[in-house]
N, C-alpha and C positions, 0 to 999 in steps of 0.2 A: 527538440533535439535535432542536431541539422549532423549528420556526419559523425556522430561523436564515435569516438574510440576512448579506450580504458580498460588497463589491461593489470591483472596484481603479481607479483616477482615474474615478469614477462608472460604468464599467461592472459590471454585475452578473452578479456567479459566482454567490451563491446568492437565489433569494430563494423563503423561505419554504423551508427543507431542512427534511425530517421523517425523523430514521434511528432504526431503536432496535436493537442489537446485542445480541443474547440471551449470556448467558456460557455457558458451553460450547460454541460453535456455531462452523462457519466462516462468516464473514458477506462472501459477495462483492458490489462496489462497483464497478459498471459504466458505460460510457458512451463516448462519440465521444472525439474527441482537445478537447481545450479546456473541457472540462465538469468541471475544476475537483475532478479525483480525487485527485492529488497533495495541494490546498490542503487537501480535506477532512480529512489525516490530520494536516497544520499547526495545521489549526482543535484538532481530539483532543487532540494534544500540546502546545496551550500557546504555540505557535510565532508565531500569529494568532489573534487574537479576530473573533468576528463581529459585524459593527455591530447586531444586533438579533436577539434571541431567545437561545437557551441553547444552551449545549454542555455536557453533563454527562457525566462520567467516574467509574469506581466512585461513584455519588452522589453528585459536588462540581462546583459549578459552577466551570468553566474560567477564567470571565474573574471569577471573585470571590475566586480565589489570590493571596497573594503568592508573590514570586520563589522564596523557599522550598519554600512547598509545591507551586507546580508542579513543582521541579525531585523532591519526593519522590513526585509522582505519576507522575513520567518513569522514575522506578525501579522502577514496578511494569511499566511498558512494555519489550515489546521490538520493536527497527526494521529490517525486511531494507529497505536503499536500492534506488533504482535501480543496475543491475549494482554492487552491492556495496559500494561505497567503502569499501574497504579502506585502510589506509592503508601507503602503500607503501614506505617507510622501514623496515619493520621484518618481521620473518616473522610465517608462520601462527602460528604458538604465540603471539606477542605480540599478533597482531590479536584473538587469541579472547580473552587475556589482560586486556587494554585495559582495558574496565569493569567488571571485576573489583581490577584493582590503582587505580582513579580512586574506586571507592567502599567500600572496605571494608578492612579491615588485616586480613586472613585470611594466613599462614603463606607460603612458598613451597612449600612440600609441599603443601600442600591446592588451593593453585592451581594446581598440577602435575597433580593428579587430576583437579581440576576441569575443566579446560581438555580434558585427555585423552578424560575420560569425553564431554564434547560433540561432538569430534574422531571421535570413535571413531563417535557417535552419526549422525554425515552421511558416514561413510566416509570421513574424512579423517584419522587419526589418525599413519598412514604419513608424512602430507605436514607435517607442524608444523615444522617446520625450512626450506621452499620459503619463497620469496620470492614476494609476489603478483606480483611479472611473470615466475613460471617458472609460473602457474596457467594452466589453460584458462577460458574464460567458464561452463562450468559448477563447476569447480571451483570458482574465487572465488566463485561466487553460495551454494556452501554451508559455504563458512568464514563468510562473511558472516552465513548463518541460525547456523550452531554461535555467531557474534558475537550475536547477537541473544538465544538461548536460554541463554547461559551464568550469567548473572544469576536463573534460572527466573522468570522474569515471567509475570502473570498472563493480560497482553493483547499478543498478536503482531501489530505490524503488516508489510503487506509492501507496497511499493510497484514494482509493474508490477514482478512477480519473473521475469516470464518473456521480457521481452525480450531478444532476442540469441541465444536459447539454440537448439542443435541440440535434433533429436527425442528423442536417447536423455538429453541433458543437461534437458532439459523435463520428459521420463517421470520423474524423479530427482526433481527439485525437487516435483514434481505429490505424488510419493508422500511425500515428506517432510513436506511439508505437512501432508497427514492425517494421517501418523502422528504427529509433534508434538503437532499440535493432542490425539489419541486418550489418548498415552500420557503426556502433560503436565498433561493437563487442564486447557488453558489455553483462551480465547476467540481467535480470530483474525480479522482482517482483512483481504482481502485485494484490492487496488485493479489493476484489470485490464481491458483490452479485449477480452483472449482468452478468447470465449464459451465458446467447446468444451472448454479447460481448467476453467474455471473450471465447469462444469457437471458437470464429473468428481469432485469436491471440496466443492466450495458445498452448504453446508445450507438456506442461504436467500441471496438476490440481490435486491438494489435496481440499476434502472437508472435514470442522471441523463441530464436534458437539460433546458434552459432553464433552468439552476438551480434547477429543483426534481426529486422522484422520478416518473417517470411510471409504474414499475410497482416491483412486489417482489411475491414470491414464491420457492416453492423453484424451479431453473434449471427445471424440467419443465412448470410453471406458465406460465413467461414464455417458454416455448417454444411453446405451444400460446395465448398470446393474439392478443387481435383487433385490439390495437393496431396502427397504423400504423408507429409510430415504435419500438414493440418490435421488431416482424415487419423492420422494415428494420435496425434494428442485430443481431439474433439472426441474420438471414441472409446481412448483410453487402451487401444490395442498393446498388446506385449511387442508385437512386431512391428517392424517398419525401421525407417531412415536413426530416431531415437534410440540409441542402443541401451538397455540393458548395462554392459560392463564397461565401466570409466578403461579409456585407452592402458593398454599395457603392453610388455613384450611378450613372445611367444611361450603360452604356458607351459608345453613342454622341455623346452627350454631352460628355462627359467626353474622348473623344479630339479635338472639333472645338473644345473648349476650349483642350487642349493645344497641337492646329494654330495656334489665331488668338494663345496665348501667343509 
């Protein structure tokens, strides 16, 4: 992300984004709620363009694809959703199955492996027959990574993987994470509010606010700075530069308006 700006009915999400995401690395993507962590991996994948500056991906710019080649850049990606989205119609075996039988004419038997060996891989391989509404919210969250890794792509992304999740279904997902990334050798992503996770994990961290990065570094880095606005999101304070109440006009105001309405 070189510069980028991106803004929705003239409010602005980013302006002026600077990331650069090292390949082999886990690259955690932090910040308050509303800062625009979700849109970031939209921007990555083609989903949204940015009104101004670059998005660049294995070395191609994002918004100078056609529909094509985006979608063959989508192939080298893979996407853990928010809690999963699984699609519920169909079992585990066929959710992991999914993008494997949509882009490739490989055998039944090789997708049988295929599918197994990833199964197997997030300690699910027992379960490929369940129905995502007989999963728990950690189970689904790692059929959804076996969905995401079954394709071996080169760039994992994860959006907000850990919401929902109990401690020992957190601990799971946490360790997966690394290992993937370790044992794949893939780049990842991983878009999150939860410091303390993501500092367990994270090679390097960018935190966003005001649309652009106020710090990066590795989590240990940004744990000991002098920022204001770091020191209030790394510790979770009420106070500091992060306000509390989205901008509005003056409340007294504004109620003796409503009165004389």
């Amino acid at each position: 992300m070189r510069d980028a700006h991106y803004a929705v009915d003239g409010r602005p999400i980013f302006a002026g984004l600077n990331i650069r995401v090292r390949r082999g690395l886990i690259t955690a993507v932090m910040g308050p709620s509303g800062t625009g962590k979700t849109t970031l991996l939209r921007l990555i994948t083609g989903q949204l363009f940015a009104d101004r500056g670059q998005v660049s991906v294995f070395g191609r710019d994002i918004a100078s694809l056609s529909r094509s080649e985006i979608y063959g850049v989508r192939r080298r990606m893979g996407m853990l959703f928010q809690n999963g989205a699984l699609l519920t119609d169909i079992n585990v075996f066929e959710n992991v199955a999914f993008p494997v039988r949509e882009h490739t004419d490989l055998p039944e038997s090789v997708i049988r492996k295929l599918v197994l060996t990833k199964l197997e891989a997030v300690g699910l391989r027992g379960a490929a027959e369940l129905m995502p509404g007989e999963l728990s919210g950690g189970m689904a969250r790692r059929v959804a990574l076996a969905r995401a890794i079954v394709m071996d792509p080169e760039l994992l992304l994860y959006d907000e993987p850990f919401v929902g999740l109990d401690p020992i279904s957190l601990g799971v997902i946490l360790r997966l994470i690394k290992q993937m990334n370790q044992a794949l050798g893939i780049t990842s992503i991983v878009v999150s509010h939860d410091v303390h996770e993501l500092a367990s994990i994270a090679d390097q961290s960018y935190l966003l606010s005001g649309g652009c990065v106020v710090a990066a570094g590795t989590p240990q880095e940004l744990a000991h700075s002098d920022s204001e606005t770091v020191h209030q999101f790394m510790t979770g304070s009420a106070e500091g530069p992060v306000r509390f109440h989205y901008p509005a006009p003056d409340y007294a105001s504004q109620l003796l308006g409503a009165d004389e309405g």
